[in-house]
C-alpha positions as CSV (number, residue, x, y, z in Angstrom):
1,X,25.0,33.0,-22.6
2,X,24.0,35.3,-19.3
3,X,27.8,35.2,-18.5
4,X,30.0,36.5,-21.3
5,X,32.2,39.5,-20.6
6,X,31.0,41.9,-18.2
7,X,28.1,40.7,-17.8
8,X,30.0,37.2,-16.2
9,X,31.8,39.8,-14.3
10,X,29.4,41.4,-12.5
11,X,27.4,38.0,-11.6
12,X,30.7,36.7,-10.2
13,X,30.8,40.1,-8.1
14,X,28.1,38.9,-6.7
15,X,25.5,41.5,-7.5
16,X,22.1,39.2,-7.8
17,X,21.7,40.7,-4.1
18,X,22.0,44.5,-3.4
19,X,24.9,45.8,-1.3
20,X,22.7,48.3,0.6
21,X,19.1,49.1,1.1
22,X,18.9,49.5,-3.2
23,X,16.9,47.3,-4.9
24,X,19.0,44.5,-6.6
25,X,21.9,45.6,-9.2
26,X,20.9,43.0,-11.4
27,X,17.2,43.8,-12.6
28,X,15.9,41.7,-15.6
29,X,16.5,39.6,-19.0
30,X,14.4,41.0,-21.9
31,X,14.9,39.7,-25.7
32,X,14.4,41.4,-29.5
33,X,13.6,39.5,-32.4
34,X,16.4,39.7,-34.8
35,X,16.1,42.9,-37.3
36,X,13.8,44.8,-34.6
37,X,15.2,47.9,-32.4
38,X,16.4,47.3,-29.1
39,X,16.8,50.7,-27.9
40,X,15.5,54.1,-29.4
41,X,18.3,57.1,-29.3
42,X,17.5,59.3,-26.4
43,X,15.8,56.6,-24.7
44,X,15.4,57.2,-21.1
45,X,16.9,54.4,-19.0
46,X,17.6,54.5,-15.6
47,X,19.4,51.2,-16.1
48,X,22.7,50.0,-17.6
49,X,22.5,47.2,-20.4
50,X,24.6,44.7,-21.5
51,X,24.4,42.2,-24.3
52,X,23.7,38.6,-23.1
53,X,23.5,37.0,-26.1
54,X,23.6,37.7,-29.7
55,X,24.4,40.5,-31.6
56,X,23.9,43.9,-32.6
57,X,24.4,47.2,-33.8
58,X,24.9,50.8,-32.9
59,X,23.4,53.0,-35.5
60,X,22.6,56.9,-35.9
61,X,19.9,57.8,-38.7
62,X,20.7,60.8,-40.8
63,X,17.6,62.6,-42.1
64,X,17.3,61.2,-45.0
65,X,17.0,57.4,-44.0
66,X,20.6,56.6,-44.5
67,X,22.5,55.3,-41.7
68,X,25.9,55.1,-40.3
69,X,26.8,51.8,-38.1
70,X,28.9,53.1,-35.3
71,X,29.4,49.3,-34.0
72,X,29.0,45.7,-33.4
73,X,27.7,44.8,-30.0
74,X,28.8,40.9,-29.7
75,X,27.9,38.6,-26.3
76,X,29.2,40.3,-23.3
77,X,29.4,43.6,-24.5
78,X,28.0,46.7,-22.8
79,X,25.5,48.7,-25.0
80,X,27.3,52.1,-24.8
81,X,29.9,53.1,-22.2
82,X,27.8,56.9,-22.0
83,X,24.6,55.0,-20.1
84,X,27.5,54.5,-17.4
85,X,27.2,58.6,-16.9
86,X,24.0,59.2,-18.6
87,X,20.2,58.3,-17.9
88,X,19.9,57.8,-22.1
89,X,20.9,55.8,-24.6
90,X,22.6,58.4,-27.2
91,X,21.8,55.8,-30.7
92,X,19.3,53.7,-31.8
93,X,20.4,50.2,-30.8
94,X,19.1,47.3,-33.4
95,X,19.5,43.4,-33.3
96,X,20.7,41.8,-36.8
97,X,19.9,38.6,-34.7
98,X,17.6,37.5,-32.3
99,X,18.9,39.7,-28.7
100,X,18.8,38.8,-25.0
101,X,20.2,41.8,-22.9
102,X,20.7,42.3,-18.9
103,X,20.0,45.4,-17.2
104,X,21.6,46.8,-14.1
105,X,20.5,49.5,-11.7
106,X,22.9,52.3,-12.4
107,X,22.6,53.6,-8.4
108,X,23.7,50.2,-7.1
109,X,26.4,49.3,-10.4
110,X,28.2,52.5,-9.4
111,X,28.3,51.0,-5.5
112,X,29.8,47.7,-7.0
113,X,32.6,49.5,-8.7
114,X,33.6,51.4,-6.0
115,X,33.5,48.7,-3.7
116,X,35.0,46.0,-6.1
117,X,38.1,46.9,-8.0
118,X,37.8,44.3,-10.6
119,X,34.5,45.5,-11.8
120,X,36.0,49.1,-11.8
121,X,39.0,47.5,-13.9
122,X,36.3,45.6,-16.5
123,X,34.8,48.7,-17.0
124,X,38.0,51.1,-17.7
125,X,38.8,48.3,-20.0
126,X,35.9,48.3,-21.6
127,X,35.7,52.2,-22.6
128,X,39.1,51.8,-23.6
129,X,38.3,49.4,-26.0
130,X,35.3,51.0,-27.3
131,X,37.7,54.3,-27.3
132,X,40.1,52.2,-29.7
133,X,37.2,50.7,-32.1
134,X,36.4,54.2,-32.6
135,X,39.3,55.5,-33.9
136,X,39.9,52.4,-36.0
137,X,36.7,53.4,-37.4
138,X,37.7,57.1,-38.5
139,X,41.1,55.5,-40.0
140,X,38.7,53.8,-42.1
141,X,36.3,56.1,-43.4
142,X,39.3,58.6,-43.7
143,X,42.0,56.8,-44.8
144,X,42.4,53.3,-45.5
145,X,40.8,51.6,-48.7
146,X,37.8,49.8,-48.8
147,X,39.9,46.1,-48.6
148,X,41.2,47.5,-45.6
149,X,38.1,48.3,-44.0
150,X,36.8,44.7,-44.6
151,X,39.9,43.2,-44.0
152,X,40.2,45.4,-40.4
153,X,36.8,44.3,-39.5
154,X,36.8,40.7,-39.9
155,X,40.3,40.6,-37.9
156,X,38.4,42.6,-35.0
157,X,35.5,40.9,-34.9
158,X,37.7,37.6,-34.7
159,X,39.8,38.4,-32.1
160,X,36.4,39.5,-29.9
161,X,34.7,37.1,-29.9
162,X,38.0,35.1,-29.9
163,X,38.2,36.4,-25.5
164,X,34.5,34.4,-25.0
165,X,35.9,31.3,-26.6
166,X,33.6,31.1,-30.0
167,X,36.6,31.1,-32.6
168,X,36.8,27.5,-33.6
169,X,39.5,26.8,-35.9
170,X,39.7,30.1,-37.1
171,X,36.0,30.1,-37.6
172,X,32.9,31.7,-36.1
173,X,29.2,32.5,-37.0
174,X,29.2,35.8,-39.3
175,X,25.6,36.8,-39.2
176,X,26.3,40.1,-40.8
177,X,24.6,40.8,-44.1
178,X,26.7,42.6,-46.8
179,X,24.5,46.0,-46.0
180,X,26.2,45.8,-42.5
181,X,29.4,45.7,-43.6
182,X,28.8,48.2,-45.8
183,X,26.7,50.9,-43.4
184,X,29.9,50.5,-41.0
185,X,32.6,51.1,-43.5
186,X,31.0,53.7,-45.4
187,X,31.0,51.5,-48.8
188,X,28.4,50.1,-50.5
189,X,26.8,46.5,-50.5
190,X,27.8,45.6,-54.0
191,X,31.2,46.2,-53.5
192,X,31.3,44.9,-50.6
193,X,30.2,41.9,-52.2
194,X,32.7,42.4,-54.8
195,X,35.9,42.3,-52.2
196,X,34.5,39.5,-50.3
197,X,34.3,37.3,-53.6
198,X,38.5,38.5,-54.1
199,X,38.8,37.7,-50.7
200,X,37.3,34.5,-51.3
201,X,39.1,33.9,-54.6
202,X,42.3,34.7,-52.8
203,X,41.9,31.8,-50.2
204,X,42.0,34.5,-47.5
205,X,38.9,33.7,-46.4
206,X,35.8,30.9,-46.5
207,X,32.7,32.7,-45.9
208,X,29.6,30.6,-46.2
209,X,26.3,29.5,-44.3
210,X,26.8,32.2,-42.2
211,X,30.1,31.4,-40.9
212,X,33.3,33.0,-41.9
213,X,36.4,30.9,-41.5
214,X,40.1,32.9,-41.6
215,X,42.1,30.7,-44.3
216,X,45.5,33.5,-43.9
217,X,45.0,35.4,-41.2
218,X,48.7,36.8,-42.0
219,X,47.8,38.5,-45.1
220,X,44.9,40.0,-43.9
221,X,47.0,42.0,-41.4
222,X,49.3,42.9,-44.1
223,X,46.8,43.9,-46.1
224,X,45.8,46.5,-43.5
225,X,49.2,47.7,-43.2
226,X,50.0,48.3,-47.1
């Protein structure tokens, strides 16, 4: 799973050997057990990480324990488009399942871009993205209702994971537990729980095993739009 997203991107640029007298771009594989931090916010890094394979989640801690998910990190993803600019990581980073992430000299990933336009391209593309997920995500919390929120998610998360091929059938492993849902959409787990089962009951969607499987992806988007 090394080469989802940008991380198949830079490998096909070519970057297991340095351009210059750097050491190489790409520097090492590490792994987390599932439920265990990643990254600690204000982590010094002089490196650039990107998801390899499995997923997890952006998260800021308020004082008091509670937390706000800012966002999924799925296979291929970069951990935060700041680390680009930055030598930290701004949020604590934790897997929900077990994590393998690649890091990448920041010095010598900055020398790719420039001399590669098609990294420089995946990279624009990917802060845009990012850019775009966080907006949807103040929609939410301001505006739309909390079957909206879900409904807005599991479309998302679908059509992401739908660009590395692992939608099959309209269905793909949902590892998320209902506290995850409901720390990104500013709800809370019960009724979370409680529009899943309507959306189950609906035959909008099949959620089981962990696996979620879009029975009418139509209404969903309608839903969102009401």
């Amino acid at each position: 799973m090394r080469g989802l997203g940008l991380c198949r991107i830079l490998i096909d640029a070519g970057i297991e050997a340095p351009l210059s007298n750097r050491p190489p771009v790409a520097q090492f594989e590490r792994n987390a057990a599932a439920r265990r931090r990643v990254f600690r916010a204000k982590e010094q890094s002089g490196s650039v990480p990107v998801i390899c394979d499995g997923w997890a989640t952006v998260v800021e801690y308020l004082p008091s324990g509670r937390r706000q998910i800012l966002s999924f990190l799925l296979p291929g993803d970069l951990v935060s488009t700041n680390i680009l600019f930055e030598n930290r990581i701004c949020h604590d980073v934790e897997a929900v399942t077990a994590v393998c992430h690649r890091t990448f000299d920041r010095a010598g990933l900055w020398e790719t871009v420039v001399a590669r336009p098609e990294v420089l391209e995946s990279f624009v593309k990917n802060c845009v993205a990012e850019k775009h997920r966080h907006d949807e995500l103040i929609l939410d919390l301001g505006r739309r209702k909390a079957k909206q929120r879900i409904a807005r998610l599991i479309l998302e998360l679908t059509s992401r994971l739908a660009v590395h091929r692992a939608v099959r059938s309209q269905t793909f492993n949902f590892p998320l537990r209902q506290t995850h849902v409901a720390d990104a959409l500013g709800l809370t787990a019960p009724y979370v729980n409680q529009v899943l089962k309507a959306f189950r009951k609906r035959r909008l969607i099949k959620l089981e095993k962990r696996s979620l499987t879009i029975l009418d992806g139509a209404k969903l988007h309608r839903m969102i739009d009401e």
